[in-house]
C-alpha positions, 0 to 999 in steps of 0.5 A, a space after each residue: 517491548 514488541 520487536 518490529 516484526 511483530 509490530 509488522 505483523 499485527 500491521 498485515 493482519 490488521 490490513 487484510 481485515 481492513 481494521 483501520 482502527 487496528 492499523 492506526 494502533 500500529 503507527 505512532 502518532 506522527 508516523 509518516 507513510 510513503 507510497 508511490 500515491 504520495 505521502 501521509 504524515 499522522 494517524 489520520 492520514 495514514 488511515 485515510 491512505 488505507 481506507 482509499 485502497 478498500 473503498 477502490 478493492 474490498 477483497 484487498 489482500 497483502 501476502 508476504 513472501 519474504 522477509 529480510 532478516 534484520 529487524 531494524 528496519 523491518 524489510 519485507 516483499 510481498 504481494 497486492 490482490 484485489 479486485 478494483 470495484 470501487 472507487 479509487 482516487 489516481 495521482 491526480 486527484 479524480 477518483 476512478 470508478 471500479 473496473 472489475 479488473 482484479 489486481 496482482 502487483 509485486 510490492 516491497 516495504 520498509 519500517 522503522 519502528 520507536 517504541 513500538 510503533 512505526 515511526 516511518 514506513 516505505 511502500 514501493 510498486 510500479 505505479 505502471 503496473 498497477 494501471 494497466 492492470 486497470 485498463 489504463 492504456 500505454 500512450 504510443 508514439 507514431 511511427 518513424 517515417 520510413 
C-alpha cells in the first residue's frame, strides 16, 4: 500500500508534466477537488479542472516548499508559475485570452487519501492574487468629500 505522500508526489509529478492521464490515475473514481475556481467531483471533471490551467499556462509548474509532517491528510504548500498565454476560463464562465503575463502565486493543498487514491483534495490561493497578476485592475472607490 502506497502512503499519501507518495500518491501526492506522483500527483505533482504528473501535474508538471501535464499528464492528465497520470493525474486521473491519481484520484479515485468519485474524488471531489476544491479550488477557489469551484468544485470538481469524478475523474472527468477533475481532469477538465486540470486541462483548463494548461490550456490558460502551458509552462505551469507546482513547486513544493513545505510539507507537514502527517500523512493523513497530506498537507503541503507550495508555489504556482506559469505564463498565462492561452485560454483561461474566470469564475464567471468567459474565458480570458492569454496575457503574456507570467504568474507566481502562493498556494497550500490538503488530501485525503483511501486506498491509494485521493478521495478529497483542497487547493487554496488568493483568487486576488491571481488577477492582478493578469492585469485585472482594482476597482477604486471615489474620494470622500473633503
Amino acid at each position: 500500500m502506497s502512503t499519501s505522500w507518495e500518491i501526492k508526489h506522483r500527483l505533482g509529478d504528473a501535474i508538471n508534466a501535464h499528464d492528465l492521464r497520470r493525474i486521473r490515475e491519481c484520484y479515485s473514481p468519485d474524488a471531489v477537488l476544491v479550488t477557489p475556481l469551484g468544485v470538481s467531483e469524478g475523474h472527468d471533471q477533475i481532469e477538465w479542472c486540470f486541462e483548463r490551467f494548461f490550456k490558460g499556462f502551458p509552462d505551469l509548474r507546482y513547486t513544493p516548499w513545505l510539507e507537514v509532517d502527517c500523512d493523513d491528510p497530506a498537507v503541503t504548500e507550495w508555489t504556482i508559475t506559469g505564463t498565462h498565454t492561452g485560454p483561461f476560463l474566470l469564475h464567471d464562465g468567459t474565458e480570458m485570452e492569454g496575457t503574456g503575463r507570467p504568474i507566481r502565486l502562493r498556494a497550500s493543498c490538503e488530501a485525503h487519501v483511501e486506498n491509494d487514491k485521493i478521495v478529497t483534495h483542497q487547493h487554496y490561493w488568493d483568487q486576488l492574487e491571481l488577477y492582478s497578476q493578469l492585469g485585472f485592475g482594482l476597482v477604486r472607490l471615489p474620494s470622500p468629500a473633503g
